[in-house]
C-alpha positions as CSV (number, residue, x, y, z in Angstrom):
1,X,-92.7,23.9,-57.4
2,X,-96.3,22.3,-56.8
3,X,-95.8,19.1,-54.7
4,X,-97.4,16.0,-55.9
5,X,-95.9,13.9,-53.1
6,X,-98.5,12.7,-50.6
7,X,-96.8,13.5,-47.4
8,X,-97.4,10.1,-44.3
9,X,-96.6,11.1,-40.9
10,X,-98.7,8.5,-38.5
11,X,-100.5,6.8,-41.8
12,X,-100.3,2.9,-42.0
13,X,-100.2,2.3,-46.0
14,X,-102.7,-0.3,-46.8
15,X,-101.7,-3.7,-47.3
16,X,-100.4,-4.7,-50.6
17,X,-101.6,-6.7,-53.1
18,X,-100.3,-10.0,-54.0
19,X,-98.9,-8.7,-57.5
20,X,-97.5,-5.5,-56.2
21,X,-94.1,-4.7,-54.4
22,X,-93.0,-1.5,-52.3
23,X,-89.8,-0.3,-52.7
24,X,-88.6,2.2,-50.7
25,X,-85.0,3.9,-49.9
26,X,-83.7,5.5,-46.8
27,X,-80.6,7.3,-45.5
28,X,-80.3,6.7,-42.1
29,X,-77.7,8.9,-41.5
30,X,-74.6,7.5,-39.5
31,X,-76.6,4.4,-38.1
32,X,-73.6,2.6,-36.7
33,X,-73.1,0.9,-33.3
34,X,-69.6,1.9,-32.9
35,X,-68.2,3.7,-29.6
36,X,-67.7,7.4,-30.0
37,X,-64.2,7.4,-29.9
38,X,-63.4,5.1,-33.4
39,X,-61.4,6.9,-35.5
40,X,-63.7,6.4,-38.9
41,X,-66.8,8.6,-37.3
42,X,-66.8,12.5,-36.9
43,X,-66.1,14.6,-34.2
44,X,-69.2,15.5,-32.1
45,X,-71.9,12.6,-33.9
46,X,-74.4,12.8,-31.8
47,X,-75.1,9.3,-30.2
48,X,-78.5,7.6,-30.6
49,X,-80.4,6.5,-27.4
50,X,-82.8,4.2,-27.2
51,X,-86.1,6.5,-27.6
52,X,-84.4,7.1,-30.8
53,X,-84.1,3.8,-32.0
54,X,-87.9,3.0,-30.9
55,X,-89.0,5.8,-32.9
56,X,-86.8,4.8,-36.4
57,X,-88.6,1.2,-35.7
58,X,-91.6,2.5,-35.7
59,X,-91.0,4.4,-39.2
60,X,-90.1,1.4,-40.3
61,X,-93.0,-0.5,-39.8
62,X,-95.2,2.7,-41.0
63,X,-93.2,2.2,-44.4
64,X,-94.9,-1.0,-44.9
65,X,-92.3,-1.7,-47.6
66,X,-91.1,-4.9,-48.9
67,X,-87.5,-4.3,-49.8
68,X,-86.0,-1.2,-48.1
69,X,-82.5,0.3,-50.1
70,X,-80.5,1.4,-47.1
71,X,-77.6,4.1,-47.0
72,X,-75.3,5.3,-44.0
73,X,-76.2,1.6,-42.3
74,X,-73.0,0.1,-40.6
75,X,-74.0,-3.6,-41.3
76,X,-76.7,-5.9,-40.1
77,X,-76.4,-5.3,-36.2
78,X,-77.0,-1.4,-36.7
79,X,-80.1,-2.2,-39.2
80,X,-81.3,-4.7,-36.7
81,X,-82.1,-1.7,-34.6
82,X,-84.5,-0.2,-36.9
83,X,-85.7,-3.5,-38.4
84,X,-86.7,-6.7,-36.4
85,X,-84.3,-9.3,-38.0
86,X,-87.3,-12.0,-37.4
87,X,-89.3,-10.1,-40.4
88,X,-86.2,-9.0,-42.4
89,X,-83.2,-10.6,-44.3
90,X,-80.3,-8.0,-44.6
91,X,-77.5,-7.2,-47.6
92,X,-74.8,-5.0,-47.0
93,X,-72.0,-4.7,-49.2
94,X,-68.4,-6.0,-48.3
95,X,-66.7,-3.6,-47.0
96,X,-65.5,-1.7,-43.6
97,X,-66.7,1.7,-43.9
98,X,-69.1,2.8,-41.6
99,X,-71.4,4.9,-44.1
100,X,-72.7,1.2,-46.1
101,X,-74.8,0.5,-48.3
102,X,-77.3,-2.1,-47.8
103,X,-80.7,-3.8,-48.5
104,X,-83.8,-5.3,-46.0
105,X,-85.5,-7.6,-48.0
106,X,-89.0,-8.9,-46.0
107,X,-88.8,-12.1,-45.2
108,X,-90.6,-14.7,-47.2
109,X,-89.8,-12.7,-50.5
110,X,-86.9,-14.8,-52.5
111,X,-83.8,-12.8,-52.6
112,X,-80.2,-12.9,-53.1
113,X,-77.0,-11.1,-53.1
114,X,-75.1,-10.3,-56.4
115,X,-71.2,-9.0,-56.2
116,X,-70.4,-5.4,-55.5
117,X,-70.7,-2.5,-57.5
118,X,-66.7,-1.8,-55.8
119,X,-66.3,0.5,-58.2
120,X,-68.2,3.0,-57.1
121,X,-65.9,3.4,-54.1
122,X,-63.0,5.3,-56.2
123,X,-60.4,5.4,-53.1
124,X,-60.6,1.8,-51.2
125,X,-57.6,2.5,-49.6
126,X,-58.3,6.4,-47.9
127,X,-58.8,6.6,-44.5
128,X,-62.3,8.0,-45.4
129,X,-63.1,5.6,-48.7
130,X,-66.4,6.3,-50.4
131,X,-69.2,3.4,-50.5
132,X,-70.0,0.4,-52.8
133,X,-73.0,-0.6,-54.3
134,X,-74.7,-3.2,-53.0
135,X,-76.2,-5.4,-55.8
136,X,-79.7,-8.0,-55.1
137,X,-81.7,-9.3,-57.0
138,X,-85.4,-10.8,-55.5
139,X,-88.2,-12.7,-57.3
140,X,-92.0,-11.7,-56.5
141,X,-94.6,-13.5,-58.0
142,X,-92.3,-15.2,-60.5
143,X,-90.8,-11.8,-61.8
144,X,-87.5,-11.1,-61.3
145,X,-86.0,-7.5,-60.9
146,X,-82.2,-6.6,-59.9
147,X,-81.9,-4.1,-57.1
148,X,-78.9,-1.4,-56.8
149,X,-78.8,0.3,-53.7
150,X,-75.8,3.2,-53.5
151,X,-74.5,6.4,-52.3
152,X,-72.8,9.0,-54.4
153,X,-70.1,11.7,-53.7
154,X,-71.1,15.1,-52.3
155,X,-70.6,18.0,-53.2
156,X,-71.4,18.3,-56.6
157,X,-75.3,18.5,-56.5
158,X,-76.2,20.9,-59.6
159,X,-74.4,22.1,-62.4
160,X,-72.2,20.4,-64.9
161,X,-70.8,17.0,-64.3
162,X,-67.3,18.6,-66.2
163,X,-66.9,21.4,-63.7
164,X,-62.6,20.8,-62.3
165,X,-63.9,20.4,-58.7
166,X,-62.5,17.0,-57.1
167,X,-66.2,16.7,-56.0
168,X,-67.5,17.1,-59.5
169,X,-64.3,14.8,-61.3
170,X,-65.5,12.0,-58.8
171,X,-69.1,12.2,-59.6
172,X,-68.7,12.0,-62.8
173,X,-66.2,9.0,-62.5
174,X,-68.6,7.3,-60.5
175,X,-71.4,8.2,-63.1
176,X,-69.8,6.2,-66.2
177,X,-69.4,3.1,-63.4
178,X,-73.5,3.4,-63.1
179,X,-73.9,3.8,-66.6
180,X,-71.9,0.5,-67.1
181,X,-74.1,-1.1,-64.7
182,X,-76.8,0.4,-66.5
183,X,-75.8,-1.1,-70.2
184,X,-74.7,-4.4,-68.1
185,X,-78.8,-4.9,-67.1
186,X,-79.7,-4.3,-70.5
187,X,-78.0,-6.9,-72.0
188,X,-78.8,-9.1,-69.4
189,X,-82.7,-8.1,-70.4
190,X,-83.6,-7.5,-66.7
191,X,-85.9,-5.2,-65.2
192,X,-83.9,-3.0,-62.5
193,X,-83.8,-0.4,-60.2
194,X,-81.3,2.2,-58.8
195,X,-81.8,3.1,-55.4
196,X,-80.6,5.6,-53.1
197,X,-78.6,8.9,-51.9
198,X,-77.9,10.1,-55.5
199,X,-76.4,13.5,-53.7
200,X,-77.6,14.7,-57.2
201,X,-80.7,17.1,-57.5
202,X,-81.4,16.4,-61.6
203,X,-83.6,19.5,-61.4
204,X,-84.6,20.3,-64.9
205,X,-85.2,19.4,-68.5
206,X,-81.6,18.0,-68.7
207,X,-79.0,16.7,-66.6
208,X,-75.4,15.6,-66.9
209,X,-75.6,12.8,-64.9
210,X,-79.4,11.2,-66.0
211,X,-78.6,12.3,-69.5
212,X,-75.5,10.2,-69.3
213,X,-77.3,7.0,-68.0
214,X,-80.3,7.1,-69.9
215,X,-77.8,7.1,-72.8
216,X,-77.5,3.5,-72.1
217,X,-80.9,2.2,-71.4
218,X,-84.3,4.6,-70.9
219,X,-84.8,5.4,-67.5
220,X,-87.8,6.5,-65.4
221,X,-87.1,8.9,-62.4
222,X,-89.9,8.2,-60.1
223,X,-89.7,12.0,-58.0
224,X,-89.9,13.8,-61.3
225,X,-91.7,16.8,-60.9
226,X,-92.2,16.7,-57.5
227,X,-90.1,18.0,-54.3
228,X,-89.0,17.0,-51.3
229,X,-91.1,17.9,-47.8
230,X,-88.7,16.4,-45.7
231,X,-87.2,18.6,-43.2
232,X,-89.4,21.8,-45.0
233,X,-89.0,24.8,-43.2
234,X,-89.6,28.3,-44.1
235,X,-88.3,28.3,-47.1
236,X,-90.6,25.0,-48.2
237,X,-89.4,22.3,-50.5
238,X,-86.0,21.0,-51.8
239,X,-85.4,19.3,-55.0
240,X,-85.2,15.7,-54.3
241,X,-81.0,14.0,-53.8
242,X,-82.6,10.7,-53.2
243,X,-84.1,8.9,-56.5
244,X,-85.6,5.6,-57.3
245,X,-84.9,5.3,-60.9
246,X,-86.2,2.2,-62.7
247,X,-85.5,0.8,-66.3
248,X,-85.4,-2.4,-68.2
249,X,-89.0,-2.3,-68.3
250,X,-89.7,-1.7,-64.7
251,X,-90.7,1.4,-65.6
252,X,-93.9,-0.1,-66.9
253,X,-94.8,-1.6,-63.6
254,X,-94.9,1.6,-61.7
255,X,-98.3,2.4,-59.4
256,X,-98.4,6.5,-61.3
257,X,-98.9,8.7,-57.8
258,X,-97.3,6.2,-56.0
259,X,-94.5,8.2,-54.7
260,X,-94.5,8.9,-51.0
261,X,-92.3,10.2,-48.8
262,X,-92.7,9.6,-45.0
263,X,-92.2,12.7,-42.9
264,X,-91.3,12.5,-39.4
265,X,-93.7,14.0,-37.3
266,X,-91.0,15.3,-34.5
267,X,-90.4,18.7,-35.7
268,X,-87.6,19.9,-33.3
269,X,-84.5,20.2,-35.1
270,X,-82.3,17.8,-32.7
271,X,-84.6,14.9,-34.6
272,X,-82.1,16.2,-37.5
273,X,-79.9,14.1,-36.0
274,X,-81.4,11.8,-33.6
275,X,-83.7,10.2,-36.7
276,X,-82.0,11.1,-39.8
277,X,-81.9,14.5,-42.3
278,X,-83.3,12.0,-44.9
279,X,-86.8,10.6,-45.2
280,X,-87.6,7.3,-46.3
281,X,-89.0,7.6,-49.9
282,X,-91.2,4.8,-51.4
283,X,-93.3,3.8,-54.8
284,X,-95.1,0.7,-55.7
285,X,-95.0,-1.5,-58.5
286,X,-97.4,-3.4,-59.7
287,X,-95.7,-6.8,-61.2
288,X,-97.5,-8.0,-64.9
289,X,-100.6,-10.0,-64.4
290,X,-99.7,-12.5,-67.2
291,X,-96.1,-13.5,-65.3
292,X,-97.9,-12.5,-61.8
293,X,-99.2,-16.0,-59.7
């Protein structure tokens, strides 16, 4: 597949403009400040040390985003690590598990906190639950957009939503929940945004799972004919499982090209783990001039 994503390793992004926004997501895979031994995290997680967390930081700076959709973030001391709290606002959704969602939000942009998308956790009470939504909405330049950062079941990454795999039958479950939230913003006449670790690949004219959301309200996915670099080895490319889908008439403000993904440049393996196996993804918007300052 030809790659149209511009890959940034050491890169700072130019500054933005006043009526433009970067939004960006990012699985930083089991970020938690726990001690090894608590029961919720998995035998042999390799612990961060502190070069580690220096060299997330850094990445986030590099990002140079304005909001920044966060999975696999225990809570606001863990993000603190990778984002200095004096420049960032954080959002996490209300819950214990150690894999949350969450939000940073840059400081000096208005933002706010919406209730859960709970449902998306289909077994609160197992010892291993799956993860909320977290729900925000910010204003820029007058314009308002609502912001859904989330984390989908694995395990069911191609193929037919209606396959009898437990992975599959909660996937799906979790899909009509999104496409709820989905018809819920377009009612509401909102621009929005759904963020994250979709653990789907919608490779492909069709797909069970965008075909059922855009059902409710059109839908623009940002990485569309483009693949992931992160992590490429031999074999190249992936299909993107992280998405930034916009709607409601976002989809009008977004900068075309403006898709980046920021690769790390520590190639050993071990950074697999020490950084994260996902890259932080990003896009601009540009907001409409006539509601825009």
């Amino acid at each position: 597949m030809r790659i149209l994503v511009l890959i940034v390793t050491l890169l700072i992004a130019t500054p933005l403009g006043a009526a433009e926004l970067r939004l960006a997501t990012w699985n930083i895979a089991w970020l938690t400040l726990r001690p090894a031994d608590d029961p919720l995290l998995p035998e042999g997680l390799t612990r961060r040390r502190p070069e580690d967390y220096r060299l997330l930081a850094a990445y986030a700076r590099r990002l140079e985003a304005d909001v920044v959709a966060l999975q696999e973030v225990d809570g606001p001391e863990a993000a603190a690590r990778v984002f200095d709290p004096r420049e960032w606002v954080f959002f996490f959704a209300d819950d214990n598990a150690v894999q949350r969602t969450g939000f940073a939000v840059r400081r000096g942009l208005r933002a706010w906190q919406n209730p859960d998308l709970a449902e998306l956790d289909t077994r609160p009470h197992a010892r291993l639950s799956l993860r909320r939504g977290t729900d925000i909405t910010v204003e820029a330049e007058g314009v308002r957009l609502r912001l859904l950062s989330i984390h989908l079941k694995a395990g069911c990454r191609d193929g037919r939503l209606s396959r009898p795999t437990p992975d599959c039958e909660t996937l799906a479950e979790q899909t009509e929940i999104l496409a709820g939230w989905v018809a819920a913003r377009r009612r509401e006449g909102i621009p929005f945004a759904i963020m994250g670790d979709f653990n789907r690949r919608m490779r492909g004219p069709r797909d069970d799972m965008l075909d059922r959301l855009t059902a409710e309200a059109p839908l623009l996915r940002t990485s569309e004919g483009a693949s992931d670099p992160c992590w490429a080895g031999a074999r190249g490319t992936r299909p993107f499982i992280d998405h930034i889908l916009l709607g409601g008439g976002a989809e009008r403000w977004w900068v075309r090209s403006s898709l980046r993904v920021l690769v790390y440049a520590e190639r050993d393996r071990s950074y697999r783990d020490r950084l994260s196996d996902h890259c932080p993804i990003s896009i601009r918007l540009r907001l409409p001039a006539s509601r825009a300052g």
